[in-house]
C-alpha positions in Angstrom: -8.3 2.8 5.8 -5.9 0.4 3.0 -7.4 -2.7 1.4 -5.7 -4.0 -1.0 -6.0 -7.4 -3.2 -3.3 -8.4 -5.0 -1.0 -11.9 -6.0 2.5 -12.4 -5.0 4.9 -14.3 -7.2 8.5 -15.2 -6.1 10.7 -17.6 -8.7 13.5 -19.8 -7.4 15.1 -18.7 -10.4 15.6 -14.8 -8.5 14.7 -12.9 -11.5 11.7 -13.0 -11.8 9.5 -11.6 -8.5 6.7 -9.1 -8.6 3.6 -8.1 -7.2 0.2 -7.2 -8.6 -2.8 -5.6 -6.9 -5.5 -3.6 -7.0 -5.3 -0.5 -3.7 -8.2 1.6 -2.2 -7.7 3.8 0.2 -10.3 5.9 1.8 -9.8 8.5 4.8 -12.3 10.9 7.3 -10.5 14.2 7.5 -11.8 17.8 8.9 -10.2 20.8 9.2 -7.5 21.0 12.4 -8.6 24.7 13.2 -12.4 25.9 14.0 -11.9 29.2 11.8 -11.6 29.5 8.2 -9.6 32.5 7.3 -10.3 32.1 3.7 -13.9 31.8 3.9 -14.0 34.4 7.1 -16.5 31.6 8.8 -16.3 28.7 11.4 -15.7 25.3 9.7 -17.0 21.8 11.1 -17.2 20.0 8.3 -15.9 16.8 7.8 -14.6 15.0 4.7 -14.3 11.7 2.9 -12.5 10.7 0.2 -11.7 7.6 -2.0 -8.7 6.7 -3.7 -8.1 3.6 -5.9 -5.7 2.0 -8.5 -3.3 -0.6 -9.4 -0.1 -1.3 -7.8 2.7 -3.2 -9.4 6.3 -4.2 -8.0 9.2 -6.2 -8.8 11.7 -7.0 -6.5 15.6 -7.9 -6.8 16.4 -9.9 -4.1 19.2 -9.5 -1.8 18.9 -13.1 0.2 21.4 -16.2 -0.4 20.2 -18.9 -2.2 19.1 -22.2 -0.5 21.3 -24.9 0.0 20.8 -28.1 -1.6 21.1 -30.5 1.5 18.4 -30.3 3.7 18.6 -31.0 7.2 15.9 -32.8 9.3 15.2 -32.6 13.5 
């Protein structure tokens, strides 16, 4: 499972765009085979674990700019 929260900011100027954001991540794993050759034993358990943190991103843009007539149907 992803959640994440963040804001997204693009300028018309085409310089400045970023994200901002806050991430948690948190996954149900168990083990793919029944025997444990390290421990010499059967192994059912399963396992959960959390993940969190900040995310940030700025992106150089690769699309046109707009044009300055608009055009109405």
């Amino acid at each position: 499972m992803n959640v994440s929260l963040g804001y997204l900011f693009l300028s018309n100027t085409r310089l400045l765009n970023f994200y901002a954001g806050f991430e948690f991540i948190q996954t149900w794993t168990k083990s793919r085979r029944q025997f444990d050759f390290d421990k010499m034993k059967y192994d059912n358990t399963q396992y959960s674990s959390q993940f969190y943190g900040l995310k940030a991103c700025w992106f150089i843009p690769v699309y046109q700019r707009k044009p300055k007539d608009f055009y109405y149907y």
